[in-house]
C-alpha positions as CSV (number, residue, x, y, z in Angstrom):
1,X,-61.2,1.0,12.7
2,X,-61.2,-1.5,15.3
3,X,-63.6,-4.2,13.7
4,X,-65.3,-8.1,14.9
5,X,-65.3,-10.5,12.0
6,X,-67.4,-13.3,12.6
7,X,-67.2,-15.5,10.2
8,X,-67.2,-19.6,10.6
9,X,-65.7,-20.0,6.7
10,X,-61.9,-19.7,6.7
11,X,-61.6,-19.5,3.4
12,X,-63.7,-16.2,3.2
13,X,-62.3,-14.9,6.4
14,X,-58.9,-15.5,5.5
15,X,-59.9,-13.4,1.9
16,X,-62.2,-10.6,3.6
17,X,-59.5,-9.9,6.3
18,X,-57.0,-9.6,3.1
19,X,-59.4,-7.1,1.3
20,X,-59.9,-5.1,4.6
21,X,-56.6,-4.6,6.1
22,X,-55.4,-2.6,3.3
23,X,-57.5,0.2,4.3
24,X,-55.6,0.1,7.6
25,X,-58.3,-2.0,9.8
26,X,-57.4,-3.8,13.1
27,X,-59.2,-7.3,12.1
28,X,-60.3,-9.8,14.9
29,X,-61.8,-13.1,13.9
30,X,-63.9,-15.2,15.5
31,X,-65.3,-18.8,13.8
32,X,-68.6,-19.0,15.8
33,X,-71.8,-17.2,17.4
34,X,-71.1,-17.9,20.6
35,X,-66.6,-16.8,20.5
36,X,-68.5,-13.8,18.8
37,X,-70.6,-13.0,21.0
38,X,-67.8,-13.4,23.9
39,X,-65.4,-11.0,21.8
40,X,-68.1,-8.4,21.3
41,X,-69.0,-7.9,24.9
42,X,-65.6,-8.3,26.1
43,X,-63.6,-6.0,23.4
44,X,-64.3,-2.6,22.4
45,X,-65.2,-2.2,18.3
46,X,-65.5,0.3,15.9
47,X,-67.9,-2.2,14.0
48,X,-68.9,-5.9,13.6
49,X,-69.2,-7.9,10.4
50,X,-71.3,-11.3,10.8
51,X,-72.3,-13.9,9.0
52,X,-75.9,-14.8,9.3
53,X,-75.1,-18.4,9.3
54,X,-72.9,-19.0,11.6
55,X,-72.3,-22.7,13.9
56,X,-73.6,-22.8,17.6
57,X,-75.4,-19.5,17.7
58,X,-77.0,-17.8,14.4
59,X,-76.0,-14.2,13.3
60,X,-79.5,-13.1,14.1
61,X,-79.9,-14.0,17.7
62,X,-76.2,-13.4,18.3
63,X,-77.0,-9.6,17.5
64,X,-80.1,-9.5,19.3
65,X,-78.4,-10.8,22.4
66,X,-75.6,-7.8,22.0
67,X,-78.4,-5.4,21.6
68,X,-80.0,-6.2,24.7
69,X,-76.4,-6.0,26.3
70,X,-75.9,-2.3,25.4
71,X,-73.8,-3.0,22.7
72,X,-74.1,-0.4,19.9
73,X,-71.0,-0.8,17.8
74,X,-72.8,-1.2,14.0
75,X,-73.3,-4.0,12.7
76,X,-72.9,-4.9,8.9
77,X,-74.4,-8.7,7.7
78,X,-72.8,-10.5,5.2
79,X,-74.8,-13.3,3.8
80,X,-76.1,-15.9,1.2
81,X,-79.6,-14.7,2.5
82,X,-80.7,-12.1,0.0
83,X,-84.5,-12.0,0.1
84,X,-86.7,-9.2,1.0
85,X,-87.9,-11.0,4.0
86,X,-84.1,-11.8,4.8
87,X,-82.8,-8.0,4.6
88,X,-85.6,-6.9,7.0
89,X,-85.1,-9.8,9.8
90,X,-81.5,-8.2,10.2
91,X,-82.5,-4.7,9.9
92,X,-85.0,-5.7,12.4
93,X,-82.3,-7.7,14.8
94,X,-80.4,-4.3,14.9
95,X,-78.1,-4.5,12.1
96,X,-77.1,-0.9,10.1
97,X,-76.6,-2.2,6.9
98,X,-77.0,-5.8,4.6
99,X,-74.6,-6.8,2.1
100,X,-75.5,-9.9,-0.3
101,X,-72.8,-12.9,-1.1
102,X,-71.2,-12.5,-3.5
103,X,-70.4,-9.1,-3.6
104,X,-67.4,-7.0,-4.5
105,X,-64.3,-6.1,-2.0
106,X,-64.8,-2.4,-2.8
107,X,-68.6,-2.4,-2.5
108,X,-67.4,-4.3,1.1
109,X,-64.9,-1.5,2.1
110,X,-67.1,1.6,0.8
111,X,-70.1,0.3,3.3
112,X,-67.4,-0.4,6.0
113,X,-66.0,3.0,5.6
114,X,-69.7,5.2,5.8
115,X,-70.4,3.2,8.6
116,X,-67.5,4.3,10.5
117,X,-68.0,7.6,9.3
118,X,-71.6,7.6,10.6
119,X,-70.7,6.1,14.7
120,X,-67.7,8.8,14.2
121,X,-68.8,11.6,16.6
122,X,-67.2,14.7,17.3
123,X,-65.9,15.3,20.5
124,X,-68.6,17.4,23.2
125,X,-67.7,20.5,24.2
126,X,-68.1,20.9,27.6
127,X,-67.4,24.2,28.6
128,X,-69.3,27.1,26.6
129,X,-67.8,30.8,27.1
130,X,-68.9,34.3,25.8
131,X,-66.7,37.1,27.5
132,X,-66.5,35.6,31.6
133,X,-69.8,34.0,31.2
134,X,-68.9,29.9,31.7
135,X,-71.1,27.3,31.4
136,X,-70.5,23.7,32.2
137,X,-72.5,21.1,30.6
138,X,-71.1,18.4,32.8
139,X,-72.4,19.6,35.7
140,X,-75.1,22.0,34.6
141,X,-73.6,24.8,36.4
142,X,-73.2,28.7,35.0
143,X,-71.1,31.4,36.2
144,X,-70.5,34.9,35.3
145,X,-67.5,36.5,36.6
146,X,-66.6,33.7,39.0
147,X,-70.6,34.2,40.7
148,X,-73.0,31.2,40.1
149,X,-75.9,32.0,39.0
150,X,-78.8,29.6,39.4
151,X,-81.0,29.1,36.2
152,X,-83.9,27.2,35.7
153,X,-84.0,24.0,33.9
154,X,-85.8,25.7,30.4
155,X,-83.7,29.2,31.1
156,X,-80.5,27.0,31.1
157,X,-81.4,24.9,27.9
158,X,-82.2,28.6,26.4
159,X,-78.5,29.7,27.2
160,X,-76.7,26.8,26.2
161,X,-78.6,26.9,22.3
162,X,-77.9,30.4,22.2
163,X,-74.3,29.6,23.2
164,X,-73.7,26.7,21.1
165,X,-74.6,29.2,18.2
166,X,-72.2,32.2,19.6
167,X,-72.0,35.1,17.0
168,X,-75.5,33.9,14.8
169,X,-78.5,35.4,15.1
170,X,-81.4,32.6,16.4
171,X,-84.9,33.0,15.6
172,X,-87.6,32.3,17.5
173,X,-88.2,29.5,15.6
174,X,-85.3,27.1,16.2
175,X,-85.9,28.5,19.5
176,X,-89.6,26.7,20.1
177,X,-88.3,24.0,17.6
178,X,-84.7,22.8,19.4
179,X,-85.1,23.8,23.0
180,X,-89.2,23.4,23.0
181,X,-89.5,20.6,20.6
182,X,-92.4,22.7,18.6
183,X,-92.7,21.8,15.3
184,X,-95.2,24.5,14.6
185,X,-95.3,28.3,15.9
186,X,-97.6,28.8,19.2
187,X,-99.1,32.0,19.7
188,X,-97.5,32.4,22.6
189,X,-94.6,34.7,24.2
190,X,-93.0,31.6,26.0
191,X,-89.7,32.7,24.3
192,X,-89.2,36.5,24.9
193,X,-90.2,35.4,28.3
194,X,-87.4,33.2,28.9
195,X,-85.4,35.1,27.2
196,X,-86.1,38.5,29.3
197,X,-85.7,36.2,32.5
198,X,-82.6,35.1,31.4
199,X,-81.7,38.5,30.6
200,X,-82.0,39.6,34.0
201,X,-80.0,36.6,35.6
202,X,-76.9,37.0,33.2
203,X,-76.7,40.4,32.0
204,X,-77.9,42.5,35.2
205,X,-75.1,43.9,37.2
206,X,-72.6,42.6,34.7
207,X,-70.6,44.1,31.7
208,X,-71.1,43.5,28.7
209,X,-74.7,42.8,28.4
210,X,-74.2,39.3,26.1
211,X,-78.2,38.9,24.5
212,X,-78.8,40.9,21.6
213,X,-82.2,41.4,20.5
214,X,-82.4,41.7,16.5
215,X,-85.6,43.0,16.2
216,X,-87.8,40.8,13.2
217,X,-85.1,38.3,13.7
218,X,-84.2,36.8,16.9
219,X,-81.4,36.9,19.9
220,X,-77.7,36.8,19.8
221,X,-74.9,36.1,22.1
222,X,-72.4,39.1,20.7
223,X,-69.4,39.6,22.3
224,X,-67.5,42.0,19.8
């Protein structure tokens, strides 16, 4: 990872960039709030390690002000400041995680690692197929056989769940819980109505029909 060190000590910069390159980390320094602040707009990191008490600008505000500048990389205090009261001003400030001085190197690098594993996304998919059905989730667009077909806003979100879970059966549940944002069961047909719409648009005139009913269960896209 690609990581921000902020630190205004030398001597526990010098001995945190020696624990942390080891594990194969790109390590920038900077001595201050303000040359840290600079770096983080200006530079693109994998995560930022600061001091809370830092010279010209505190660790604190210097993470507030990247906040409000649409900077997300996380953010992992290291500080003298161990109190209750301490851990929740960072939390608060927007930090993802609060280590306490002293600690231990490997404590140091496990936190450092989950972090990156946790701002580690997979790629999106943009392009969903199922036999020559295509849809594009850049644009928003669907075709079937090279014809667009125009969908609905709610038909479309329908398609791309059923899509993103090709070959699995999906109930009518995750249905109203995913694409709805239900988080209890309406009476109410809302589903089978989309999903008979959709129907309709996709699978009329076409070859093979792609939504499978499983009655008791849910819908399908099945292209075996």
């Amino acid at each position: 990872m690609r990581i921000l060190l902020i630190e205004d000590d030398p001597k526990a910069a010098a001995h945190l960039q020696e624990g942390l390159k080891p594990e194969g980390h790109e390590i920038q320094l900077a001595a201050d709030g303000h040359a840290g602040l600079a770096a983080a707009i200006s530079g693109q990191f994998d995560l930022l390690i600061i001091d809370r008490m830092l010279p010209v600008l505190d660790g604190l505000s210097l993470l507030r002000a990247l906040r409000a500048a649409n900077i997300h990389a996380p953010a992992l205090f290291l500080t003298a400041l161990g109190g209750l009261d301490d851990r929740l001003e960072g939390l608060r400030a927007g930090g993802d995680d609060y280590l306490v001085k002293p600690f231990a190197m490997a404590e140091l690098a496990a936190r450092v690692a989950a972090l990156g594993r946790r701002n580690a996304e997979p790629p999106r998919v943009t392009r969903l197929h199922a036999a020559d059905l295509e849809l594009d989730r850049a644009s928003r667009t669907v075709r079937r056989a090279g014809q667009k077909i125009e969908l609905k806003p709610r038909e479309y979100e329908v398609l791309e769940y059923l899509l993103l879970h090709k070959g699995q059966v999906v109930t009518r549940t995750m249905l109203l819980e995913d694409v709805w944002g239900f988080h209890f069961v309406p009476q109410t047909s809302i589903v089978d109505a989309h999903i008979s719409r959709l129907r309709g648009k996709i699978d009329h005139g076409f070859s093979p029909a792609l939504i499978q009913t499983y009655r008791g269960a849910g819908y399908k896209i099945d292209v075996a």
